[in-house]
C-alpha positions as CSV (number, residue, x, y, z in Angstrom):
1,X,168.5,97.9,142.8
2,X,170.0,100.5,140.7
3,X,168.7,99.5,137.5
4,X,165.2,99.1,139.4
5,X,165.3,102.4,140.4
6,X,166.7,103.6,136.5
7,X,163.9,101.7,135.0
8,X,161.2,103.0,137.9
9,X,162.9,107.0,137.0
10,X,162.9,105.8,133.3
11,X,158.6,105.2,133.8
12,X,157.7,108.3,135.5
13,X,159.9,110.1,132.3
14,X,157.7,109.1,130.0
15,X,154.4,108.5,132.0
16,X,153.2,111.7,130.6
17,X,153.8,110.7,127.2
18,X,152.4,107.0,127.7
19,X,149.1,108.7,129.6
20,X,148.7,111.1,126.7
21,X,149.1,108.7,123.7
22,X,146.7,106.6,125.5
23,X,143.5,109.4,126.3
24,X,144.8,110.3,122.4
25,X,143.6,106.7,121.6
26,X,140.8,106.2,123.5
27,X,139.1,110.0,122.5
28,X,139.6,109.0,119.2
29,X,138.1,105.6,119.2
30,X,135.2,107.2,121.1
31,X,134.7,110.5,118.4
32,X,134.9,108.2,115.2
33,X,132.0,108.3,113.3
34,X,129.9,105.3,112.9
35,X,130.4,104.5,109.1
36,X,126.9,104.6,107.4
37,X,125.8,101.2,105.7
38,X,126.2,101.4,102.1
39,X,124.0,102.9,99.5
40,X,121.9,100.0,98.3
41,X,120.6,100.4,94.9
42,X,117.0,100.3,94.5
43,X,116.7,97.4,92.4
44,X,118.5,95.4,95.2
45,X,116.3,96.6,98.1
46,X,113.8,93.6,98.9
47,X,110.3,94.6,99.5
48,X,107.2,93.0,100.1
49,X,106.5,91.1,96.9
50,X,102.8,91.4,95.3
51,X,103.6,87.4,94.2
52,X,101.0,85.1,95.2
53,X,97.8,87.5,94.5
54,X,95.4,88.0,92.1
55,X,93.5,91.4,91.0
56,X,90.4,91.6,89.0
57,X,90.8,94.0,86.3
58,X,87.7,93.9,84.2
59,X,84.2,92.1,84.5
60,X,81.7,93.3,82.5
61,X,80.0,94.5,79.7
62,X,80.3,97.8,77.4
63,X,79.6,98.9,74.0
64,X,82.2,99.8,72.5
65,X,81.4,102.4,69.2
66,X,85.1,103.0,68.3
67,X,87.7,102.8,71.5
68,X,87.2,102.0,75.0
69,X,90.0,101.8,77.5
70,X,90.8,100.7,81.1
71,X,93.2,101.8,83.1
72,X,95.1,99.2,85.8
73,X,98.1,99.0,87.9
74,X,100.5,96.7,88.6
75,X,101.8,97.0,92.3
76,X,105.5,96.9,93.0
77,X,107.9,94.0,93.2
78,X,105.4,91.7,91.0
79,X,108.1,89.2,89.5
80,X,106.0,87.7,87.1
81,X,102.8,89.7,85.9
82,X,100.4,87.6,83.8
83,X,97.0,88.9,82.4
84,X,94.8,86.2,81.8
85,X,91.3,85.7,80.9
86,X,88.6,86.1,78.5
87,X,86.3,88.4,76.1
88,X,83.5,88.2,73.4
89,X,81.8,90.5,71.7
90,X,78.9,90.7,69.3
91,X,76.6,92.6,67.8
92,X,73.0,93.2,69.4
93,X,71.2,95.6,66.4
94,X,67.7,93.5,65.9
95,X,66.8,92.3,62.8
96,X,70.4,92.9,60.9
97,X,71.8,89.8,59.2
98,X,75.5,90.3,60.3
99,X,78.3,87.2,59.0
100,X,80.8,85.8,62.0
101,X,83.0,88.8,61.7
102,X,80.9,92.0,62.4
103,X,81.7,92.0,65.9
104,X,85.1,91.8,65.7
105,X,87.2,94.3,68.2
106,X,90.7,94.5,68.3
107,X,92.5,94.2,71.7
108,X,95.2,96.1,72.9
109,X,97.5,96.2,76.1
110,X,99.1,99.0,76.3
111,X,101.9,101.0,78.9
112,X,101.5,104.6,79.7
113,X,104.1,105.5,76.9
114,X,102.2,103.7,74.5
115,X,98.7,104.4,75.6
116,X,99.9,108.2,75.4
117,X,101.0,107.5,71.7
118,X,97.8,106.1,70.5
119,X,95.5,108.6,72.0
120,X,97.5,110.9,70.3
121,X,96.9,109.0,67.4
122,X,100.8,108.0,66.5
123,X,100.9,104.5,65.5
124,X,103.4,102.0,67.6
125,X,103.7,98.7,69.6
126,X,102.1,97.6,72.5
127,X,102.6,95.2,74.8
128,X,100.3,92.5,73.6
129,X,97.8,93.0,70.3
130,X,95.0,90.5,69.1
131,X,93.3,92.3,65.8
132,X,89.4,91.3,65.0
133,X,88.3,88.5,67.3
134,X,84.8,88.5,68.7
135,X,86.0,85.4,70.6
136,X,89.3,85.1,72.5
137,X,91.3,83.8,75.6
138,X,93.6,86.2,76.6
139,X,97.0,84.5,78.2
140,X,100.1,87.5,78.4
141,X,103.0,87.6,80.5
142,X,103.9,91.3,81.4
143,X,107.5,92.7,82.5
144,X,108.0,93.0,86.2
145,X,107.4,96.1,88.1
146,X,110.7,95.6,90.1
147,X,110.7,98.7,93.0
148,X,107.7,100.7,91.7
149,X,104.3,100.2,90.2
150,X,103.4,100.1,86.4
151,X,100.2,101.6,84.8
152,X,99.1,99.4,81.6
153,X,95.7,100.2,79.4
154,X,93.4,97.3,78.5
155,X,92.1,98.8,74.8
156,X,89.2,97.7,73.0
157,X,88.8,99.2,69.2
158,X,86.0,98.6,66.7
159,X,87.1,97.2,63.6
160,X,86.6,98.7,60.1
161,X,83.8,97.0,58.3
162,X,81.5,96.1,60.6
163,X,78.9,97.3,62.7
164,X,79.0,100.5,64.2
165,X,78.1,99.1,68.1
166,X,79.4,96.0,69.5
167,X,78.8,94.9,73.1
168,X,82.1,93.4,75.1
169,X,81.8,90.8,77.9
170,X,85.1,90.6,79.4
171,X,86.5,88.9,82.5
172,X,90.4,89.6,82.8
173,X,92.6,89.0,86.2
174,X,95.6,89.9,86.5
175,X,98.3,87.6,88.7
176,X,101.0,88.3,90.1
């Protein structure tokens, strides 16, 4: 009984202590911050992906005296961009004898750096070229748009050495 009542002294000794090391715990389990979730890069967020759509970019027909463009967009998360499609041109000046190549346009795609370039007339790349055609499919694979949109320029230029107005019938779609 003695060493029940030396253990029992013994408890209420260091019940204070106990008691306090436990509300120590328990406030500070209840005060810690909730750690926020990690900062996830952009390129690894998943949106909703554009894949599975088509967009018409172009359907119809222009004259084109030296350089027409058209402005699209590609939305975000496209994986796999392709511009597909068609053009033709030709000359419509009655009663001028023209040979197969005086409706020739070059075609251009172009991104908004390069588009920016050649208005400013500094030569450089594009994304896709075809020089003087007056009849072509048009089959291009563009670089995804990962997390935002991208602006491209479809460009149509008369060629040197032929007539001065050509007429462009285009159909182009874009897929994504």
């Amino acid at each position: 009984m003695i060493a029940g009542a030396r253990i029992r002294q013994e408890w209420i000794r260091r019940r204070p202590a106990i008691l306090l090391i436990c509300a120590l715990a328990f406030a500070f389990a209840a005060c810690e911050k909730k750690k926020s979730p990690e900062e996830v890069a952009p390129l690894d967020r998943v949106g909703s992906s554009a894949s599975g759509t088509s967009l018409a970019i172009l359907h119809k027909t222009f004259t084109v005296r030296t350089t027409v463009a058209f402005p699209f967009e590609i939305p975000e998360h496209a994986p796999v961009p392709h511009l597909r499609g068609n053009f033709k041109s030709f000359v419509t000046k009655v009663g001028i004898h023209s040979d197969e190549h005086s409706a020739d346009v070059d075609f251009l795609v172009l991104n908004e750096d390069q588009y920016a370039n050649f208005a400013a007339g500094t030569p450089g790349d594009s994304v896709f070229s075809l020089d003087a055609s007056h009849d072509q499919a048009v089959d291009v694979n563009l670089p995804p748009s990962f997390n935002q949109g991208a602006k491209y320029y479809l460009v149509f230029r008369n060629t040197p050495g032929g007539d001065t107005r050509k007429t462009v019938q285009a159909d182009l779609t874009a897929d994504f």
